[in-house]
SENU-101683 format. One record per residue (C-alpha): residue number from 1; residue in one letter; x, y, z. Coordinates in steps of 0.2 Angstrom, whole numbers. Layout:
BEGIN
i,aa,X,Y,Z
NUM,a,X,Y,Z
...
END
This chain:
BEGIN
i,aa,X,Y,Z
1,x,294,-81,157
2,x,294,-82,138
3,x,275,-89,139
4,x,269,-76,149
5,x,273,-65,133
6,x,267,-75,121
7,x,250,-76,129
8,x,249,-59,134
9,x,252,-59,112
10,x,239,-68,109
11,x,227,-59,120
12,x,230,-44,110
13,x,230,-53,95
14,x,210,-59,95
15,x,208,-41,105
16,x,212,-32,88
17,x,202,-49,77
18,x,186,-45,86
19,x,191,-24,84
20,x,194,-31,66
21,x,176,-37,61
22,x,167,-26,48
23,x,152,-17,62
24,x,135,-19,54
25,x,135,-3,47
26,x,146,-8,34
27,x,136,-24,26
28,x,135,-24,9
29,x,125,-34,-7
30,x,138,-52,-9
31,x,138,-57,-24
32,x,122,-69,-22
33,x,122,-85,-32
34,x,109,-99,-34
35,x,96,-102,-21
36,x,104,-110,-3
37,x,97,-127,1
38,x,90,-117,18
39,x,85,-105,7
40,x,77,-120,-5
41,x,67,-127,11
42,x,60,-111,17
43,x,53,-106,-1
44,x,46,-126,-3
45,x,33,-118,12
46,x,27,-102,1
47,x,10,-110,-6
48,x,1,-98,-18
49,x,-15,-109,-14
50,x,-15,-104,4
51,x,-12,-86,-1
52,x,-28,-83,-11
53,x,-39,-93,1
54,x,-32,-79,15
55,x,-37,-68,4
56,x,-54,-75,1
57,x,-56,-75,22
58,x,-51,-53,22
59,x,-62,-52,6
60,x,-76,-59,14
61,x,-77,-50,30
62,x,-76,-34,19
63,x,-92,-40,12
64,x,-102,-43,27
65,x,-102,-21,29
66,x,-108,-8,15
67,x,-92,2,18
68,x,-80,-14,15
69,x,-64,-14,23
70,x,-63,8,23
71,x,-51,12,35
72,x,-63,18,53
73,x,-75,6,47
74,x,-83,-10,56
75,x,-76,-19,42
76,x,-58,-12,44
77,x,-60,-17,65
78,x,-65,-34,60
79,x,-50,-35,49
80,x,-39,-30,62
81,x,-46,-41,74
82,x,-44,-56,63
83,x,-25,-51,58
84,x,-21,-48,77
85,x,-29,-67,80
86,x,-21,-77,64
87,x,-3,-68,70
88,x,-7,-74,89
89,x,-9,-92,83
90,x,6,-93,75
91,x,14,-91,91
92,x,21,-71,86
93,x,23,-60,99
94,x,8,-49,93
95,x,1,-32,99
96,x,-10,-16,90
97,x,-3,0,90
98,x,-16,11,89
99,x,-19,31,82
100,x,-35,42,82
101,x,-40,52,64
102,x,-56,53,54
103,x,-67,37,53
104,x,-79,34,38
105,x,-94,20,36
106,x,-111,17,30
107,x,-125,12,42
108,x,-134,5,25
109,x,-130,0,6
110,x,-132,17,-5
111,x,-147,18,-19
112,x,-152,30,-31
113,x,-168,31,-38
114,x,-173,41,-53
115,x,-190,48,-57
116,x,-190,49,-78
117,x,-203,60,-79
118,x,-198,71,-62
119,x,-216,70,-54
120,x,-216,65,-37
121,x,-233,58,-38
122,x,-230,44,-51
123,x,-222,29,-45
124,x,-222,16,-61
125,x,-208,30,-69
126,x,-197,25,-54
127,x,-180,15,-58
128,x,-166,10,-45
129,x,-150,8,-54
130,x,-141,-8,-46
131,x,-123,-1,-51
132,x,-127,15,-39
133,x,-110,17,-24
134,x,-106,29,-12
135,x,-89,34,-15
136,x,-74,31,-2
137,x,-78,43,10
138,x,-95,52,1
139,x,-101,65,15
140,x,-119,57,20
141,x,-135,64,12
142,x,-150,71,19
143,x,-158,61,32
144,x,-171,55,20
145,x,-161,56,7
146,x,-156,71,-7
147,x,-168,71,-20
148,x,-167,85,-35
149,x,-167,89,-54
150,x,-154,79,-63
151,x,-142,90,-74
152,x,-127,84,-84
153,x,-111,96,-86
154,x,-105,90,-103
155,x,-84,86,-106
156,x,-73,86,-122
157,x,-77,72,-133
158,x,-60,65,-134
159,x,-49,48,-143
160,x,-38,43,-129
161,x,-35,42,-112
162,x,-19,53,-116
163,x,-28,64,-125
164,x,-39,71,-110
165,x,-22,79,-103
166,x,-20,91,-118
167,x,-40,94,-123
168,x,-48,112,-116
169,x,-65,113,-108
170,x,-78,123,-117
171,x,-81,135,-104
172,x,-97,140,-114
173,x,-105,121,-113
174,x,-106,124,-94
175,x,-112,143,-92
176,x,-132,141,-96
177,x,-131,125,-82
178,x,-139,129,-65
179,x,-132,117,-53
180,x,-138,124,-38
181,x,-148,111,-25
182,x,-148,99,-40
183,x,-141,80,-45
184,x,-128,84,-54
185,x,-121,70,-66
186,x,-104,70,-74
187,x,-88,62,-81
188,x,-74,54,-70
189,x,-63,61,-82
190,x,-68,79,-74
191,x,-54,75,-64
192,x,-42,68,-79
193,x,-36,87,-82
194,x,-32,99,-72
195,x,-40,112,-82
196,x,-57,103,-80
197,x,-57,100,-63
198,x,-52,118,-58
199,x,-66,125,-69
200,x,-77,110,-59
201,x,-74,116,-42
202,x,-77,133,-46
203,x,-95,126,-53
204,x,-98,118,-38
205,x,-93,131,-25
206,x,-104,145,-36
207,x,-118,134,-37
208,x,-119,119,-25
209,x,-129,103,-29
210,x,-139,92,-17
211,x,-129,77,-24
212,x,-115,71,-36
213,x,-116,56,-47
214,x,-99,51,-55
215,x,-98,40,-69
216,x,-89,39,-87
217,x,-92,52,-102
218,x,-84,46,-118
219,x,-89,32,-126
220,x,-71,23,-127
221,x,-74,19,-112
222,x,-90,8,-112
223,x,-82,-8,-110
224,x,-78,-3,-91
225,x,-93,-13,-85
226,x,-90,-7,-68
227,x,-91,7,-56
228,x,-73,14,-51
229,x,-67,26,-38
230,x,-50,35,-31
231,x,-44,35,-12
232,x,-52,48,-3
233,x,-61,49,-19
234,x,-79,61,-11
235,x,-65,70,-1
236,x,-51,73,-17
237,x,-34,76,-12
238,x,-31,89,-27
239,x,-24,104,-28
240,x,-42,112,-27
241,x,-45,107,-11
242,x,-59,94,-2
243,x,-73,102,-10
244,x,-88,89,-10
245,x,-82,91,9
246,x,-83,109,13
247,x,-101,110,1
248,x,-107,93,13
249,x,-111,84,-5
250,x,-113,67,-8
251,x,-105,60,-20
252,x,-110,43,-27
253,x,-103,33,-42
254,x,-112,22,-58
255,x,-106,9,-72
256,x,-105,15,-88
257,x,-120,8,-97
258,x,-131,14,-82
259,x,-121,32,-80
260,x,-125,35,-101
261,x,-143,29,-95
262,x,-143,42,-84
263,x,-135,56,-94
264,x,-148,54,-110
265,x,-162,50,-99
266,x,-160,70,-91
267,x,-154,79,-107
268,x,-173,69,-118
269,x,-185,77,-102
270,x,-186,80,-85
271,x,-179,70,-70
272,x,-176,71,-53
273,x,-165,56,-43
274,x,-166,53,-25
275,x,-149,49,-17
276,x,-146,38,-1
277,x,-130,38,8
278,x,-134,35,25
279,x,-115,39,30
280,x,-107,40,47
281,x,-91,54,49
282,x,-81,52,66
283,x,-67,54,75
284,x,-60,38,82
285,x,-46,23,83
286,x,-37,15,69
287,x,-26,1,71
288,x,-10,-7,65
289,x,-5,-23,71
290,x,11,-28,72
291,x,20,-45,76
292,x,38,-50,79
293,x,49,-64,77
294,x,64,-59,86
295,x,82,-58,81
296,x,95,-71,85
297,x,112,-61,80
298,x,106,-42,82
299,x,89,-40,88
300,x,88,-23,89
301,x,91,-20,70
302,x,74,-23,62
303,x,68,-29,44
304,x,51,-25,42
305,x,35,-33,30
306,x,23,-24,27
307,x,5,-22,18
308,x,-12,-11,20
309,x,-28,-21,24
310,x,-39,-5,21
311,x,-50,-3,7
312,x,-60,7,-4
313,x,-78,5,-9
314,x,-73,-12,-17
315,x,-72,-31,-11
316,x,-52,-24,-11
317,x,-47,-42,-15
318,x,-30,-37,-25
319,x,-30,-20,-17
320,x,-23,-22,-5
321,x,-29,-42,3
322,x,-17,-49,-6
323,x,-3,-41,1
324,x,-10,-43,16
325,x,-13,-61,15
326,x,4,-62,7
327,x,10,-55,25
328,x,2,-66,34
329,x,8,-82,26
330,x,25,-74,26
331,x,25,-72,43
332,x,19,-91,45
333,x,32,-99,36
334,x,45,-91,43
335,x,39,-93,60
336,x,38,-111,57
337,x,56,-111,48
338,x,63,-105,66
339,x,53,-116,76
340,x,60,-129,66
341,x,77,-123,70
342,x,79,-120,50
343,x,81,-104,51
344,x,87,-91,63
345,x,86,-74,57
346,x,99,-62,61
347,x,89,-45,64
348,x,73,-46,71
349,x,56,-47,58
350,x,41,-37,60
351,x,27,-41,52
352,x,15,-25,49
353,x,-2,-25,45
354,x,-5,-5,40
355,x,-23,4,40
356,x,-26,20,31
357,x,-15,17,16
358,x,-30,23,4
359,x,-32,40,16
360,x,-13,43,10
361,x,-4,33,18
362,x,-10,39,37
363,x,-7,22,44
364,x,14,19,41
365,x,16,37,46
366,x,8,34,61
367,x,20,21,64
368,x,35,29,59
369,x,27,45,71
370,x,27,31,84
371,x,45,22,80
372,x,54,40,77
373,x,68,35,91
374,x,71,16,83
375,x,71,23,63
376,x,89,21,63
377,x,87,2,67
378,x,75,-2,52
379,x,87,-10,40
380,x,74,-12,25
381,x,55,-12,22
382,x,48,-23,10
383,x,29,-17,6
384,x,17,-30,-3
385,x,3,-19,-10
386,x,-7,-27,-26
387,x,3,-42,-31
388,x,-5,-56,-40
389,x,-6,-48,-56
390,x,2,-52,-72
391,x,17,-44,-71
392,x,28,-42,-54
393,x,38,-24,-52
394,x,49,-18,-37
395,x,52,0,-35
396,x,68,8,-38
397,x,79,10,-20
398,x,97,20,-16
399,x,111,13,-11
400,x,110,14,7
401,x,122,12,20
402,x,121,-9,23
403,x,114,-14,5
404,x,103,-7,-11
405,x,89,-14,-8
406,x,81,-19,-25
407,x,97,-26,-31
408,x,94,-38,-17
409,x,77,-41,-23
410,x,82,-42,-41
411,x,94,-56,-38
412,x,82,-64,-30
413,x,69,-63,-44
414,x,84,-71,-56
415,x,87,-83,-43
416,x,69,-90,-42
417,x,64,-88,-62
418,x,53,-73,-59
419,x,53,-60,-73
420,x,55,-44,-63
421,x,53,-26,-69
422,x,57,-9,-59
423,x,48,5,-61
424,x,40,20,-49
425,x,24,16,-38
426,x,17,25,-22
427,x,12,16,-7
428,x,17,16,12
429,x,34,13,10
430,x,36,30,6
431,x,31,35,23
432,x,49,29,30
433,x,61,31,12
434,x,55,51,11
435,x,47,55,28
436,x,48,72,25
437,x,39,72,8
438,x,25,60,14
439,x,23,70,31
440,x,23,86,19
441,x,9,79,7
442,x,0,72,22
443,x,-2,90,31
444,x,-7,98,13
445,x,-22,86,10
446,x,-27,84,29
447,x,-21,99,37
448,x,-12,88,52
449,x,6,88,55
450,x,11,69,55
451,x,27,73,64
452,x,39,63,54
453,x,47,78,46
454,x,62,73,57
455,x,63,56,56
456,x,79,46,51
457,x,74,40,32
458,x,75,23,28
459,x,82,21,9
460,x,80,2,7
461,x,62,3,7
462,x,54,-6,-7
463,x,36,-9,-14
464,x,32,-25,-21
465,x,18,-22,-33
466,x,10,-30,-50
467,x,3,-23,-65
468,x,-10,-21,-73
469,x,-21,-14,-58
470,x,-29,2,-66
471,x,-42,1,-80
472,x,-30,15,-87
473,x,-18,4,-91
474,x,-29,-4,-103
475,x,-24,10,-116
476,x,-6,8,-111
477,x,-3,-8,-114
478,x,-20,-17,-120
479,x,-24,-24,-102
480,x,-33,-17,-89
481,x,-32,-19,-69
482,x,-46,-19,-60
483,x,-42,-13,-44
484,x,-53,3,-36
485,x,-67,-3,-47
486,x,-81,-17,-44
487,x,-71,-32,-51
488,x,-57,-31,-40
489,x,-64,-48,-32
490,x,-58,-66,-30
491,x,-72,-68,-45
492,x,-74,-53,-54
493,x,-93,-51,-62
494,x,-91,-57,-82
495,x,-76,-59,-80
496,x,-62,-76,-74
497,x,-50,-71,-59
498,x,-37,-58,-63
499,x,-29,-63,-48
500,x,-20,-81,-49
501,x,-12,-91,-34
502,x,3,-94,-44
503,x,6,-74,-46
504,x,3,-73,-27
505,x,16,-87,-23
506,x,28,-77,-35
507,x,26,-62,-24
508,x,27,-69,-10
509,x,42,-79,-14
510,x,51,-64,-20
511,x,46,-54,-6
512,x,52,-69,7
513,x,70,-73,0
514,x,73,-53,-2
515,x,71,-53,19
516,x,79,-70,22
517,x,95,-61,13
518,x,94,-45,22
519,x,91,-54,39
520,x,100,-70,36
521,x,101,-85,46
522,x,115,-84,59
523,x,122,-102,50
524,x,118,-96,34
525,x,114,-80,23
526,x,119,-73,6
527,x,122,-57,11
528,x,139,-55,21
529,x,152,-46,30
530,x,161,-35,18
531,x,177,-45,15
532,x,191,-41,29
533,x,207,-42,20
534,x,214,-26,20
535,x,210,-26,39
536,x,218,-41,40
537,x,234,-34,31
538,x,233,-20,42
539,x,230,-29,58
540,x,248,-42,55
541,x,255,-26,53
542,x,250,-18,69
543,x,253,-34,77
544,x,270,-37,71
545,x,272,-20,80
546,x,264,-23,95
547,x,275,-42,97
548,x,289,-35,92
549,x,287,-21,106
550,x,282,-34,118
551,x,296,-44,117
552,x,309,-31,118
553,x,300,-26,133
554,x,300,-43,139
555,x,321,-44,136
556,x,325,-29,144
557,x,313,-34,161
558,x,319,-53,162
559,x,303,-61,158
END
């Protein structure tokens, strides 16, 4: 019969629709307009308030320990823990993945002591200067403590921060200087120039001091009130190698007012300094914890969120808890959002809290190490490391094969009134946009293969970041950031908060629409299926073919 043919027709006719539809490999940025009235209820939940007081609650148990929140720490554990239980109560399917590399804490809060007249025997010359910290990862002194003459190797007096790069060291200031057994004392800005610091660990591997006490040299920089230090700062990831670590010297750090102290104190007479840095090196478990909200479309494909809860020697309050806190609340409102039935998210979330990111990045490339087989299925990872700032920036992405990432993220920043820049900016996401680079870097400075050389890359990975942070930036745009220093707290000393709740919700909120329109809501989303006319043009044609064919067939049998 006729019908027979017409539905065997239109059998084939939604056979080819379905074969029709664009596969997820071919998505692409839709032209996105204002906000969606889903998207609109969603970003009502992002509370900037509730942000900074999770931050206060990360802050504060990195308080409670003299090493903070360094990753291998109590303080870092206790982090975890509390991440691993705030995701659990959300209802997240939650869970730790855990790795094994080098561990760092501190048994007890560093002090220096210094003898202003160098004789052991006299007590009332004694003076412990309060600014006195270990740096990140500072091998441990003696058991008793180092003790020794305090010397000062002299730098270039220089103008400008800039100025340090192109200034030669006076070989001559440093040749009469026996630095053997002593407490040597010299300018951060050793490391500033590449010239100093190679003519620096040569000093030190000639002549090895008992201690080293790190603080500013030039007197531009007075009004850093506060003591500052670099990841890994006592174990340097340079180009000269971990040399505090091969000599076993600790290395400590001092304000500036109580470093210049210091400094003229040894050059007008004798002094000696005793050093404690009652430090514990190991080998032991870190731990990401990661929780899921699961995919309602594809939930295989994955967008992940991401931030670092380690720290360096600091309270770490912008570097990094508020990403972290950021993460957190992220994962809460859009957990809530699903229970709610308000939103269903296409792709599965991940929610990733990473360790390590302050010993270069060891925490994401143990996750990617861990997730090599599933790289191909992360769609996007948007990193929040140091928002709160004044000024919000994303880094630059490709044009990958579903979308270009920070033109997602740009359009999102239009769409919610956020004044947006792009520029560069090194943090975890690297570890899964340029695996090979980050598991390269990662062998040079820690001699271990990371075993990401292979892994699929993911180019729509983006960091979400704020400036300023660094007290350099001070002398490129007349405000400084405080993070790695003392003040990067909730209420810096001297100082009011750098760090504002409406600067976290901006993050946040940027952060969160970005991921709702890569992994929209299967009602709902901004970014699309790639339009289907010309399959549609193509598939009338084909089935024009396949009817017409169908019915001759049909003639000639007597259906």
């Amino acid at each position: 019969m006729r019908s027979t043919g017409i539905r065997i027709c239109a059998l084939l006719a939604f056979i080819m629709f379905m074969g029709c539809t664009v596969p997820l490999s071919s998505l692409a940025s839709a032209s996105i307009g204002d906000i969606t009235e889903q998207e609109k209820v969603i970003l009502h939940l992002v509370n900037g308030s509730s942000i900074y007081q999770l931050d206060k609650q990360l802050e504060a148990i990195g308080l409670k320990y003299p090493a903070f929140r360094s990753a291998g720490s109590i303080g870092a554990n206790e982090t975890a823990d509390f991440i691993y239980k705030t995701f659990n109560g959300m209802g997240l399917h939650t869970w730790n993945e855990s790795f094994d590399f080098q561990t760092w804490d501190l048994r007890k809060v560093p002090s220096l002591m210094v003898d202003m007249d160098g004789n052991a025997s006299t007590v009332e010359d004694r003076v412990e200067l309060e600014s006195f910290q270990a740096d990140h990862l500072s091998w441990p002194s003696l058991q008793n403590g180092s003790e020794g003459a305090v010397v000062v190797l002299p730098l270039p007096n220089t103008s400008s921060y800039s100025e340090i790069r192109y200034t030669p060291l006076d070989a001559d200031s440093w040749e009469g200087i026996n630095t053997t057994g002593k407490i040597v004392v010299v300018g951060r800005e050793v490391r500033w120039n590449s010239e100093w610091e190679r003519a620096y660990a040569a000093k030190l591997r000639a002549q090895p001091p008992a201690g080293v006490i790190l603080t500013y040299w030039n007197d531009w920089l007075e009004a850093l009130s506060v003591y500052s230090m670099g990841s890994c700062g006592a174990r340097p990831l340079s180009a000269y190698g971990d040399y505090y670590w091969q000599l076993n010297i600790p290395v400590g750090t001092l304000n500036y007012s109580d470093g210049r102290w210091l400094m003229m104190q040894a050059q007008a007479s004798p002094t000696s300094a005793l050093m404690r840095i009652d430090a514990v090196l190991g080998h032991g478990e870190h731990r990401n914890v990661v929780a899921k909200i699961e995919g309602s479309g594809n939930p295989d494909k994955m967008v992940l969120v991401t931030a670092h809860y380690d720290s360096v020697m600091t309270p770490g309050f912008c570097d990094n808890g508020a990403g972290t806190a950021a993460v957190l609340h992220l994962a809460q409102v859009l957990a809530q959002a699903q229970a709610d039935g308000i939103y269903r998210p296409r792709f599965s979330l991940l929610f990733v809290a990473f360790t390590g990111e302050e010993l270069w990045t060891i925490g994401s490339m143990q996750f990617v190490h861990q997730h090599l087989d599933e790289m191909n299925d992360i769609l996007a990872v948007v990193n929040l490391d140091c928002i709160g700032s004044e000024n919000l920036f994303i880094s630059e992405t490709n044009a990958g094969p579903n979308f270009d990432l920070d033109e997602v993220a740009k359009q999102a920043a239009t769409d919610l009134g956020i004044s947006l820049q792009v520029g560069p900016g090194g943090s975890d996401q690297d570890s899964f946009r340029t695996p090979y680079g980050a598991g390269q870097s990662y062998l040079r400075y820690w001699g271990v293969d990371p075993g990401i050389s292979s892994a699929i890359p993911v180019d729509s990975s983006i960091l979400v970041i704020s400036e300023p942070l660094l007290i350099q930036d001070y002398w490129a745009s007349g405000k400084a950031g405080w993070i790695h220093t003392s003040r990067d707290a909730s209420v810096p000393e001297g100082m009011p908060g750098w760090i504002t709740p409406q600067k976290l919700q901006d993050g946040a909120s940027l952060a969160g629409l970005t991921v709702m329109r890569v992994s929209p809501s299967q009602s709902e989303g901004s970014i699309q299926y790639q339009p289907v006319l010309p399959y549609l043009i193509g598939f009338v044609v084909i089935l024009i073919i396949v009817m017409a064919a169908i019915l001759i067939f049909a003639r000639r049998k007597g259906i």
